[in-house]
C-alpha positions as CSV (number, residue, x, y, z in Angstrom):
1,X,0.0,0.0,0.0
2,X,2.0,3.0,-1.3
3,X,1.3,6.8,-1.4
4,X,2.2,7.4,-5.0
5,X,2.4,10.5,-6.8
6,X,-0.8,10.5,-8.6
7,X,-2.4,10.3,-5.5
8,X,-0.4,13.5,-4.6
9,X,-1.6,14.9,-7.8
10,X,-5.4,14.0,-6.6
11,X,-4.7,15.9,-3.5
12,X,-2.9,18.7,-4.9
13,X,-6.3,19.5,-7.7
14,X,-9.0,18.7,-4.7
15,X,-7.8,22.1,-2.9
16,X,-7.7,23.9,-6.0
17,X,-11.0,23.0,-6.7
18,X,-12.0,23.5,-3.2
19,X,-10.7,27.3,-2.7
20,X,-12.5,27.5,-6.4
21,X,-15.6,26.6,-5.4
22,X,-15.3,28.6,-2.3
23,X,-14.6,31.8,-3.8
24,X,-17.2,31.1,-6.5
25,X,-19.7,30.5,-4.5
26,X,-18.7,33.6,-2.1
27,X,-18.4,36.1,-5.2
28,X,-21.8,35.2,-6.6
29,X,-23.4,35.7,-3.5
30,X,-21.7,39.1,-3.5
31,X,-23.5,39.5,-6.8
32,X,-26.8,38.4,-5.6
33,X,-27.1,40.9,-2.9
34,X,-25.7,43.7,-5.1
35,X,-28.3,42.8,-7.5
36,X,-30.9,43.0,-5.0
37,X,-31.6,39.2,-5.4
38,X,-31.6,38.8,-1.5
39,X,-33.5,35.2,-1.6
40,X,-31.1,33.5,-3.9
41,X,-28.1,35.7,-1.9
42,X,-29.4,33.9,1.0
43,X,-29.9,30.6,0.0
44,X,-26.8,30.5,-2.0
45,X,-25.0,31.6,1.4
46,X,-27.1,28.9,3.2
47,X,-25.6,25.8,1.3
48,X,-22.5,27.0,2.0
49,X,-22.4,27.4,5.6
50,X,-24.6,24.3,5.9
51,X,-22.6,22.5,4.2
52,X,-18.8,23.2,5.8
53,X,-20.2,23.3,9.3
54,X,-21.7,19.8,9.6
55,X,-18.6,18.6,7.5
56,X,-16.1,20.0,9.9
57,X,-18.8,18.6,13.2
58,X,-17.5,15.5,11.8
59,X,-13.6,16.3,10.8
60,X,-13.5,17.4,14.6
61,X,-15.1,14.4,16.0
62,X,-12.6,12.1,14.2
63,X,-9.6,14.1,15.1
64,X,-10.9,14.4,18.4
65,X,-11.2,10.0,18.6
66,X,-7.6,9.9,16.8
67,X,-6.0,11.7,19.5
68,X,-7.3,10.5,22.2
69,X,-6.1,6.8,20.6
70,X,-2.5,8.2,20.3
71,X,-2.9,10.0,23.9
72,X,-2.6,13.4,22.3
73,X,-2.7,16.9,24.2
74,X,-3.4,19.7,21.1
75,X,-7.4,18.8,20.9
76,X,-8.4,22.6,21.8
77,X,-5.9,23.8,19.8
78,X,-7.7,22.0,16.9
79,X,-11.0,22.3,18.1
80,X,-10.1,26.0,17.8
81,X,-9.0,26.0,13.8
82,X,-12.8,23.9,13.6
83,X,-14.6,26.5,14.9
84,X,-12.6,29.1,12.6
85,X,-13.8,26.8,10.2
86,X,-10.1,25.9,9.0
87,X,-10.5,22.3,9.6
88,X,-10.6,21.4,5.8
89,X,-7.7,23.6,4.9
90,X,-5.9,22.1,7.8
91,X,-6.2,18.9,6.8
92,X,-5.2,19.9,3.0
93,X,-1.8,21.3,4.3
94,X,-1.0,18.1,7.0
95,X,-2.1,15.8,3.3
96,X,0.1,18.0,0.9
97,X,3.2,17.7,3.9
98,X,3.4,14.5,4.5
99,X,2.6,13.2,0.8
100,X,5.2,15.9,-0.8
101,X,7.7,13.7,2.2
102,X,6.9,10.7,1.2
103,X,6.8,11.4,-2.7
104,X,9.6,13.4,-3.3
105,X,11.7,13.0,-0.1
106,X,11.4,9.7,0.2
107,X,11.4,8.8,3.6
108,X,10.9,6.0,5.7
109,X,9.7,6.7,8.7
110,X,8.2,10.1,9.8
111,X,6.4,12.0,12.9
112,X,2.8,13.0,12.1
113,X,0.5,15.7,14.1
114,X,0.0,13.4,16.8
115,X,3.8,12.9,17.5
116,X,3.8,9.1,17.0
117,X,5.9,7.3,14.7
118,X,4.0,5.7,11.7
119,X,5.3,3.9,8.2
120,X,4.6,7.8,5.8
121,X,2.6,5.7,3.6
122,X,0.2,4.3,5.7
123,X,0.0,8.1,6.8
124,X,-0.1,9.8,3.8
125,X,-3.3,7.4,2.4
126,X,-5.0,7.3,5.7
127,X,-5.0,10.6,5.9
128,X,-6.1,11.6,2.1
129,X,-9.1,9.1,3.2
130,X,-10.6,10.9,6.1
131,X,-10.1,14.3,3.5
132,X,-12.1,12.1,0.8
133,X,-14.9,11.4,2.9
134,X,-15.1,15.2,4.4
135,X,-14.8,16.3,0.3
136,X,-17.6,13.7,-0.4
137,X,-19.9,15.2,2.2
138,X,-19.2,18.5,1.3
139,X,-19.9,17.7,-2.3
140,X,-23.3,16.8,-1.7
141,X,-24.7,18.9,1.2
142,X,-23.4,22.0,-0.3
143,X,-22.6,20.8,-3.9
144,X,-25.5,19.5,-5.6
145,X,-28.3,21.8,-3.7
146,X,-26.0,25.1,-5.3
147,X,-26.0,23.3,-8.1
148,X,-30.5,23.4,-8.4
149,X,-30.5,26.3,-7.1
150,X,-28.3,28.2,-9.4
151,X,-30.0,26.1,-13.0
152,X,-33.2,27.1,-10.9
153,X,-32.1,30.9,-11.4
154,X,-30.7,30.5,-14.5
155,X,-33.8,29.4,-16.2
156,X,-36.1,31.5,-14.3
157,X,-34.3,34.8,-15.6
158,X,-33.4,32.9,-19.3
159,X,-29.5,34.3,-18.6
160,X,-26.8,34.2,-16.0
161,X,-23.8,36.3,-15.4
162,X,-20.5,34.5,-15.3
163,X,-20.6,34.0,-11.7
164,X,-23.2,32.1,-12.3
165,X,-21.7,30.1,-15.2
166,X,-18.7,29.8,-12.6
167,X,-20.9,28.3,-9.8
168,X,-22.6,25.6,-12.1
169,X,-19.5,24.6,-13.4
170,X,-17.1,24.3,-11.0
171,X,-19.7,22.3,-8.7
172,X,-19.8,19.7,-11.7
173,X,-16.1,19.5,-11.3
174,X,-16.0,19.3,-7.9
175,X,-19.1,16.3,-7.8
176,X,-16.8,14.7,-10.5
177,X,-13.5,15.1,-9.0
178,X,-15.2,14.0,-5.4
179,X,-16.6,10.9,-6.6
180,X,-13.9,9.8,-7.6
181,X,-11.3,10.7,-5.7
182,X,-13.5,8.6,-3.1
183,X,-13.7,5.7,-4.9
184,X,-10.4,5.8,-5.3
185,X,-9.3,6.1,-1.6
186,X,-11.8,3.7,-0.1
187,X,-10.5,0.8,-2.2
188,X,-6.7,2.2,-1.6
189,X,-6.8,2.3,2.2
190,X,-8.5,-0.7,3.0
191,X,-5.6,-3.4,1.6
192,X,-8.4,-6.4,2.1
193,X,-10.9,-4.3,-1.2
194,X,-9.7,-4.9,-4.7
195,X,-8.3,-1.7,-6.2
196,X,-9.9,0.5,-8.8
197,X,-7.3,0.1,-11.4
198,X,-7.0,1.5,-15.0
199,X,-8.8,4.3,-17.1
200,X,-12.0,3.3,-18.2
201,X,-13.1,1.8,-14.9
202,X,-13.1,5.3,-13.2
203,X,-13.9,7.0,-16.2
204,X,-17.2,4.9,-16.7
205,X,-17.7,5.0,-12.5
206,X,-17.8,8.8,-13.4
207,X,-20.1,9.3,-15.8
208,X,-22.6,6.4,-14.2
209,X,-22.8,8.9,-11.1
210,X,-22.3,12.3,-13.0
211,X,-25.6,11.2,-15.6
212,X,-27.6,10.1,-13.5
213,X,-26.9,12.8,-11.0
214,X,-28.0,15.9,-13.7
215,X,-30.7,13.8,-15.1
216,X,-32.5,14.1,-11.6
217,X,-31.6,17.6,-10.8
218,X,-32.6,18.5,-13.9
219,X,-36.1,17.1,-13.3
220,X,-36.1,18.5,-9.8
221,X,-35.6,22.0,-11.0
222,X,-38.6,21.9,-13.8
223,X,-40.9,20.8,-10.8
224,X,-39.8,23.5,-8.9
225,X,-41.9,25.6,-11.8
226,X,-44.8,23.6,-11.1
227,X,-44.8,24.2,-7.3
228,X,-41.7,25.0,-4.9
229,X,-43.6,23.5,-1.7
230,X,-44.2,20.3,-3.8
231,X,-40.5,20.0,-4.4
232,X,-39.5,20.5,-1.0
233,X,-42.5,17.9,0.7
234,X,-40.8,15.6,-2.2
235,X,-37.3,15.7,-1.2
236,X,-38.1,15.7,2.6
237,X,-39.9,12.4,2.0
238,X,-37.1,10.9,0.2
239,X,-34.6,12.9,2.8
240,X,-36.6,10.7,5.4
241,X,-36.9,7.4,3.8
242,X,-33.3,7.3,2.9
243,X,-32.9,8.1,7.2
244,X,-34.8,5.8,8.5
245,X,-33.4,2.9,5.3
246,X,-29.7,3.9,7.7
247,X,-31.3,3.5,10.7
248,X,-32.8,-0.2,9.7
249,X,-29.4,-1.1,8.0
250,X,-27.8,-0.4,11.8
251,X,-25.3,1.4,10.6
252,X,-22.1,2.1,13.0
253,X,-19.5,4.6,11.5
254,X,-19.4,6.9,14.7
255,X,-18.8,6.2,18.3
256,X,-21.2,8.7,19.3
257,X,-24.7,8.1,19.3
258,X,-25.1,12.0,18.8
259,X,-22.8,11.6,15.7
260,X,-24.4,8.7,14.5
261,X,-27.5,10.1,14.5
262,X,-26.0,13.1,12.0
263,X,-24.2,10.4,10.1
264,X,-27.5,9.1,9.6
265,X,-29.1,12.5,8.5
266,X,-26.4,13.1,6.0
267,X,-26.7,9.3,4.9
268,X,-30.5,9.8,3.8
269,X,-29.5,13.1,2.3
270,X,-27.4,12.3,0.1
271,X,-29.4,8.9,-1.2
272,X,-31.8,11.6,-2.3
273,X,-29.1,12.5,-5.3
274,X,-27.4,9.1,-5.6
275,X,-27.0,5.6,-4.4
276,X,-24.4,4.4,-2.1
277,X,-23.7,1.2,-0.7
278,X,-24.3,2.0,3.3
279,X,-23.4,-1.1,4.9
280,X,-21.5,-3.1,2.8
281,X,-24.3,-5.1,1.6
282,X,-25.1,-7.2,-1.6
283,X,-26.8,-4.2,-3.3
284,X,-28.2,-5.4,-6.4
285,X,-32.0,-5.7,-5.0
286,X,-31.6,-1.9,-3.3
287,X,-30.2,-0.6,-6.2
288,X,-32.8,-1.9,-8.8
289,X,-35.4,-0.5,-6.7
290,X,-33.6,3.0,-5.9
291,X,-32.5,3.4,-9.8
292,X,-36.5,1.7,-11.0
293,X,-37.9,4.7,-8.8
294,X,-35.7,7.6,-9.6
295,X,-36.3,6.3,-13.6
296,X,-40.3,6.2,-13.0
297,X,-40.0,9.6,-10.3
298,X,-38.1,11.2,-13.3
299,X,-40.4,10.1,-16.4
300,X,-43.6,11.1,-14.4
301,X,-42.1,14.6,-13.7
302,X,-41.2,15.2,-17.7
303,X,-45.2,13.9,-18.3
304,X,-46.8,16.2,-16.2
305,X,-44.6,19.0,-17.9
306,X,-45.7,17.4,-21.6
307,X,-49.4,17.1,-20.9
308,X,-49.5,20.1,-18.9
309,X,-47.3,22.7,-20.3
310,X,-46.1,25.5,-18.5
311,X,-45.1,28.7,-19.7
312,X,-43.4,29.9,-16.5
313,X,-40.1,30.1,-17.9
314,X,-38.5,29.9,-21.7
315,X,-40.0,27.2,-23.7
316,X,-36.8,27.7,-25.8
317,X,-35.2,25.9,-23.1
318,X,-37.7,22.7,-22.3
319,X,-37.1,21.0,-25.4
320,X,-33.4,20.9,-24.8
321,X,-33.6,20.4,-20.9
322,X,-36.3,17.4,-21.8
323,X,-34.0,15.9,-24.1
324,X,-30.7,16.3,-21.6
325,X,-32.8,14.9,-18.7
326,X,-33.6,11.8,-20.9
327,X,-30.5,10.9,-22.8
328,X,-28.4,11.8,-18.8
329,X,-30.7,8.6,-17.5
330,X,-30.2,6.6,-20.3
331,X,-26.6,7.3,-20.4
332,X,-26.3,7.2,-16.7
333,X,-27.9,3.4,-16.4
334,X,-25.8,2.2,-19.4
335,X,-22.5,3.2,-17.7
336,X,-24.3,1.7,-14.4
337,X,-24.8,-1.6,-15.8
338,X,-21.5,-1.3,-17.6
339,X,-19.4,-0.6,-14.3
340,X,-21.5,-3.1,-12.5
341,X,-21.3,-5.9,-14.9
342,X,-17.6,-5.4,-16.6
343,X,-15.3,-2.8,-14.7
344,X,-16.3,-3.7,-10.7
345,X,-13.4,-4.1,-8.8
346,X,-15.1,-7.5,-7.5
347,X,-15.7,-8.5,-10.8
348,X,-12.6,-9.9,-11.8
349,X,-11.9,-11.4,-8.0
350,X,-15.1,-13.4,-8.5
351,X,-17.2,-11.8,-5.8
352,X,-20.6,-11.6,-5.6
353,X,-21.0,-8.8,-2.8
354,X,-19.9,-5.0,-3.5
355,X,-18.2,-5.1,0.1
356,X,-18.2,-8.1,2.4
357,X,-19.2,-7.0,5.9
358,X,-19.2,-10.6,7.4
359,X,-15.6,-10.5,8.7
360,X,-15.2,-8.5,11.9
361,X,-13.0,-5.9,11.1
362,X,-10.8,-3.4,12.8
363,X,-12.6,-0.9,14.3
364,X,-10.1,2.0,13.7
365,X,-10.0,1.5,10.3
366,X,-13.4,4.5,9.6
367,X,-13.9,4.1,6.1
368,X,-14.6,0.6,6.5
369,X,-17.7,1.7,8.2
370,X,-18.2,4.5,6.1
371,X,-20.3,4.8,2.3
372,X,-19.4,1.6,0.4
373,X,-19.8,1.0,-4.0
């Protein structure tokens, strides 16, 4: 298990993209207030600080249960940078340090934050993990919410400014760039998973998750022109089913019952964008369901807008957004069934589970515990 340099690479581009996506999102709600557009100021602002506060709740609560295994004394000095909201950054710049050590200085053994001595390696990918899964969260409790809103907006008006443009894009890249970089780290850090090797299986990991992602939030923001309360009774209901589906599944990523309970929250939000494997389960009957429902949720929404058209916003633009929201499903279950049936890791090891969970395993290992595919 070896920290190599295109993992450095990976780690190097995830804070670019993060500041990026930070100072987008700050500039256009600059632009939003200036404008006069106070609700989507406010909103836009909302996802934001949602978003990085339960993110770093969690990056605290794991530092906070890694030094108290390694008997360290800097908690408040780190609880501290948390509430600054620095957490992320600090974690970027303890990644970056100890990865640039291992890949360019080559050492063997080295000190890390909580002054034990650790093989770098090891380290380096264990600590790119915990930054994958904070990036991961991040993505989808700020990400793909910004993401409706701002297409919201844009087709409401018929035009956006560049900050706008900026915003939508860079939140693609940073979905894109997240999934991924997850995927790869899970499989990476835990040496008992088979790796997620070559091109084509990440590239058609990507776009399974990246289709089917805009195909829904496409639909979701044309129903928002049918009703907004509709839309938000919808995802709530989906937001609660995909809670209480982590709550029958038991899950048991933190050692808080406080922190499970958010885990949980966070779990059933983000099943309402896209399907994860939560316990390490065979997931092929879940999955059909979840993907059978989204398909049906997503061709009902486009009939209501067929048989019933609106003229709310430009009808320039339905044609086009139908079409999208159709050919990002079809596209986004091909490359599902593709993954799934050629490129899985498990494929070629013969297994017939996405993750075994059957073996006790080492309870300090988080990501074992933590969103499986």
């Amino acid at each position: 298990m070896k920290y190599t340099i295109c993992n450095f690479m990976m780690s190097v581009l995830g804070i670019i993209i993060y500041v990026t996506d930070l100072v987008a999102d700050i500039v256009l709600t600059v632009r939003y207030f200036y404008d006069g557009q106070y609700v989507f100021g406010v909103l836009t602002l909302s996802f934001v600080l949602c978003g990085t506060l339960i993110v770093h709740c969690f990056s605290y609560s794991w530092l906070k249960d890694d030094l108290k295994k390694a008997g360290g004394e800097n908690e408040h000095y780190f609880l501290l940078l948390h509430c600054l909201q620095g957490g992320v950054f600090t974690r970027y710049w303890f990644v970056l340090r100890t990865g640039y050590h291992v890949v360019f200085k080559h050492s063997h053994r080295t000190s890390n934050f909580m002054e034990e001595q650790t093989d770098p390696h090891k380290e380096a990918i264990d600590m790119a993990t915990d930054l994958s899964m904070l990036r991961l969260f991040e993505t989808y409790l700020e990400g793909c919410p910004q993401l409706i809103l701002q297409l919201y907006a844009f087709l409401e008006r018929g035009q956006a400014n560049f900050s706008q443009y900026m915003v939508i894009m860079v939140s693609c890249c940073a979905i894109s760039w997240s999934t991924v970089d997850y995927q790869i780290a899970l499989r990476k850090s835990l040496p008992d998973k088979n790796l997620l090797r070559g091109f084509w299986p990440k590239l058609t990991y990507l776009f399974y998750k990246l289709f089917t992602l805009l195909s829904w939030m496409l639909s979701v923001v044309l129903l928002l022109f049918v009703d907004v309360r509709t839309v938000l009774l919808l995802l709530l209901f989906l937001w609660t089913v995909g809670f209480i589906w982590a709550f029958i599944n038991h899950t048991q990523f933190c050692n808080s019952l406080s922190m499970e309970f958010l885990y949980r929250l966070v779990v059933g939000f983000i099943l309402v964008f896209t399907f994860f494997n939560i316990k390490g389960q065979n997931t092929k009957c879940p999955m059909s369901c979840y993907y059978t429902v989204r398909v049906l949720g997503t061709l009902g929404i486009l009939t209501v807008f067929w048989i019933y058209p609106l003229s709310i916003f430009n009808s320039d633009y339905f044609i086009p957004i139908s079409a999208t929201i159709v050919l990002s499903l079809l596209f986004g279950i091909i490359f599902l069934g593709v993954y799934y049936g050629t490129y899985h890791p498990n494929i070629n090891a013969g297994t017939q589970h996405d993750e075994p969970d059957g073996k006790a395993p080492q309870r300090d290992c988080r990501i074992r515990y933590f969103l499986m595919d």
